[in-house]
N, C-alpha and C positions, 0 to 999 in steps of 0.2 A: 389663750385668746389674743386676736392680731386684729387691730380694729384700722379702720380706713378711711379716703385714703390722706397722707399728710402733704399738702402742697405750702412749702414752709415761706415765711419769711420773718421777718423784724418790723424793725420801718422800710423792710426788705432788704440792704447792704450788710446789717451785724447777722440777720440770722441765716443768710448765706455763707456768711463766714463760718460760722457754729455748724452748720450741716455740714461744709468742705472737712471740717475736724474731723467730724463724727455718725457717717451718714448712715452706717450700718444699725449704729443703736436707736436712731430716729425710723426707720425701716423696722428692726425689729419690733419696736412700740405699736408704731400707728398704721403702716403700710398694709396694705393686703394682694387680693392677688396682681400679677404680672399684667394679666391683661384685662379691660376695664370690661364691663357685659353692663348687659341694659337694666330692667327693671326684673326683675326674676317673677315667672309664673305673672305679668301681668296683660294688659289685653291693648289693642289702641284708645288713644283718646280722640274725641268724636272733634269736628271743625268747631271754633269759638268756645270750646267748653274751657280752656287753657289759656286766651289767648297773650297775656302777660306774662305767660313762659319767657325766660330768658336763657339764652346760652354764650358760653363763651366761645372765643375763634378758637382753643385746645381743647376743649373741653369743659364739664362740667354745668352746674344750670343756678339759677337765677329766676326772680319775680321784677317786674318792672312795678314800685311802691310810689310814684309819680312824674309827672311829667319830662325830669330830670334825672331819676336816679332808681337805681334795679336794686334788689339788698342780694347778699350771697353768702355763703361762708367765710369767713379769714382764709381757713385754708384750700378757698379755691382761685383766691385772688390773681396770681400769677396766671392763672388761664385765660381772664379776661382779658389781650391785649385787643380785641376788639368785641363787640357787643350784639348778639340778633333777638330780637324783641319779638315775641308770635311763632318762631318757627316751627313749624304742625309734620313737614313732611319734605322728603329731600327732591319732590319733583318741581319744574320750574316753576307752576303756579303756587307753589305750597300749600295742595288740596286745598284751595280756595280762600284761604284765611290769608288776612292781611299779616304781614311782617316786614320791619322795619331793621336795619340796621346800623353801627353807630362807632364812632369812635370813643376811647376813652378818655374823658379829661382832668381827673381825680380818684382818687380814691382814698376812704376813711374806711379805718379799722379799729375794734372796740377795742380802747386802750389797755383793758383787762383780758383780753385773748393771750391764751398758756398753747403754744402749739404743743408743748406734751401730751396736757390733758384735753386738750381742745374745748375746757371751759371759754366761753364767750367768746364762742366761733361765730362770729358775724362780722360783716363788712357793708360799707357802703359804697358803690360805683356811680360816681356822677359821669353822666353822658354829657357829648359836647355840642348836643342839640335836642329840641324839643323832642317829645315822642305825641303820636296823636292818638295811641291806643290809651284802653282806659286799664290805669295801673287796678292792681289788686287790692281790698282793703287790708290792712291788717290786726290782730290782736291785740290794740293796745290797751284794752281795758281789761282784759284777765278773764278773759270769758273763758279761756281753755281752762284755767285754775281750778274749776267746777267740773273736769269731765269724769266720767266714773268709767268702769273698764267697760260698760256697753256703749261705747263711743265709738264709729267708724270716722276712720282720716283717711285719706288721701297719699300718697307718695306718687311725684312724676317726672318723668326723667327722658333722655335719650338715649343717657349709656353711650355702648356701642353699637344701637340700631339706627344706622345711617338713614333712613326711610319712616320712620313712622314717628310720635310723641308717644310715648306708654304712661300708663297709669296703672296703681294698685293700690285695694280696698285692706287699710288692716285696722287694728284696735288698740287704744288707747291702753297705752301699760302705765301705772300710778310709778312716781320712781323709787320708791320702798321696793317696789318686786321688780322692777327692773333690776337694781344696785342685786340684787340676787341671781342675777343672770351672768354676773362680772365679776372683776378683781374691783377687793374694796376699796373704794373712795373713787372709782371711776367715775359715778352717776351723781353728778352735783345741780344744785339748783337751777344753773344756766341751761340744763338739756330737758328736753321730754320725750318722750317713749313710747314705741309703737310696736305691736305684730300683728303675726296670722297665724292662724292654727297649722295651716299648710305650705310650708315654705315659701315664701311669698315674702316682696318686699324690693327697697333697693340696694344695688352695686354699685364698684366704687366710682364709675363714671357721673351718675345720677347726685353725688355729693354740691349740695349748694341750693339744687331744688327743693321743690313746695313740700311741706307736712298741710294738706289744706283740710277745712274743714269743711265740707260741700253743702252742710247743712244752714250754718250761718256763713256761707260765702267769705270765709275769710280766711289767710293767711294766721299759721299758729306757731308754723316750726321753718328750719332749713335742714335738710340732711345732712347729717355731718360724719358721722360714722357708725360702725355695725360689727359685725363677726366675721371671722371665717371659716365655710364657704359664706359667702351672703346669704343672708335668707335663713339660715339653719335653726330649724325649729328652736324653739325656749330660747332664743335668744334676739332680745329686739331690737330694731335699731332705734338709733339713739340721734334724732336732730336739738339745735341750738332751739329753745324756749324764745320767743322772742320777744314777747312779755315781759323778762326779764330784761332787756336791754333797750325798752321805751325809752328812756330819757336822752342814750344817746342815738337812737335814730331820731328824735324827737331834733334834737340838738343840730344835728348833720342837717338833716334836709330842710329844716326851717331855716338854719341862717346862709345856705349855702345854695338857695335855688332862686332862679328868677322868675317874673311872671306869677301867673297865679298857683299858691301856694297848696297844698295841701289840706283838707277840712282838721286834720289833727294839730294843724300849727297854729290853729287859732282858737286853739283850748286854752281857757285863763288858767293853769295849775301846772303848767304848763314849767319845769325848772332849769334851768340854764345851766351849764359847765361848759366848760375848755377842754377839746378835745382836736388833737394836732391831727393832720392829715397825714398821711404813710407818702412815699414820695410820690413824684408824680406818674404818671403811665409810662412817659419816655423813659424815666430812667431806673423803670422796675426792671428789675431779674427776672431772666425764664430759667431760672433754675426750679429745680422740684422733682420731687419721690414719688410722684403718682407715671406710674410708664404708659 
């Protein structure tokens, strides 16, 4: 089992250093194939149905979660050196839907992110100006904690299809049976779990995008990795839970945005911690294992 794909860092300078050591064994772990594909067996997504899709300038995808800032994986950080917020389609109108794009001017990553295991693979990208689409809501009440395996979610991506936003329909894996799709102790509380009965699903370029849940319009997961080939039957992919990492998204965007805030940061239960920022945009590394 070869799970995907790992775009590493640290506070990004130490764990540049630790790949330069060792980069075949972080390859062997987490890397998958050579070259990035789109959403496997899935179909286009319709104009405005997305329109909080995020991607980054190399790669990889993103939700914009408010006015100021897009969530993503850890490990697709380093593809963000700039930010496109809406992008539907690679013609100059962008099949009709507004899109916006952005520089970087921070970045926070959950201080308990294992780039081996990709436990609490998420990140948070502050942009360096407002955005005027309407971000995405997210899970922060545990609504997914309830879902039983007749549950359909969402995965959406670009991949490597230059031209279109893709999407696909799979089903909610409990992660008892997931953890049985894998080497053990892969499947820990921070991820949740998705297939299809038919090959279906996404590849290592789609890493960062939405697990959404289309029924209660909200954000559940981010893709973080999977199998290979992608898609292969009985085995599902596995995004970040992100439920489980409320308190620092909570944390991040509440005390670090300006203007009007968010409706989730003005929840009284709301718990406070200390949580450093990874360096700045300028003087992140393009290093990384995803080709």
């Amino acid at each position: 089992m070869i799970k995907f794909p790992i775009i590493t860092l640290s506070t990004l300078a130490a764990l540049v250093t630790a790949i330069n050591s060792s980069p075949s064994n972080l390859r062997k772990v987490k890397n998958n194939q050579v070259n990035r594909e789109t959403i496997v067996n899935g179909a286009f997504a319709h104009r405005d149905m997305y329109p909080w899709f995020a991607t980054g300038s190399d790669g990889c995808g993103g939700a914009l979660i408010s006015e100021y800032f897009i969530i993503t994986t850890a490990s697709c950080v380093s593809y963000f050196q700039r930010v496109t917020v809406g992008m539907l389609c690679r013609e100059k109108q962008n099949c009709g839907q507004i899109r916006e794009r952005f520089d970087v001017e921070d970045v926070f990553v959950h201080p308990l992110y294992d780039a081996i295991s990709l436990s609490n693979d998420v990140a948070l990208i502050k942009l360096n100006r407002k955005s005027i689409i309407e971000p995405v809501v997210l899970d922060l009440d545990g609504i997914s904690d309830d879902y039983t395996e007749d549950k359909h979610l969402w995965v959406v991506g670009h991949g490597d299809n230059d031209h279109h936003l893709m999407h696909a329909e799979l089903q909610f894996v409990p992660n008892s049976e997931c953890a049985l799709s894998y080497d053990e102790g892969d499947i820990d509380s921070s991820m949740i779990c998705a297939t299809a009965t038919y090959y279906k699903g996404p590849c290592n370029g789609d890493s960062g995008g939405p697990l959404y849940d289309r029924e209660n319009n909200i954000l559940v997961g981010l893709i973080s990795w999977g199998s290979k080939p992608c898609a292969e039957e009985n085995k599902p992919s596995v995004s970040n839970h992100l439920v489980v990492g409320k308190f620092f998204i909570k944390d991040i965007v509440c005390q670090h945005s300006s203007g009007e805030l968010p409706l989730f940061c003005v929840e009284t239960d709301m718990t406070i911690s200390t949580v450093a920022p990874t360096e700045n945009s300028t003087t992140r590394s393009s290093a990384a294992l995803q080709e």
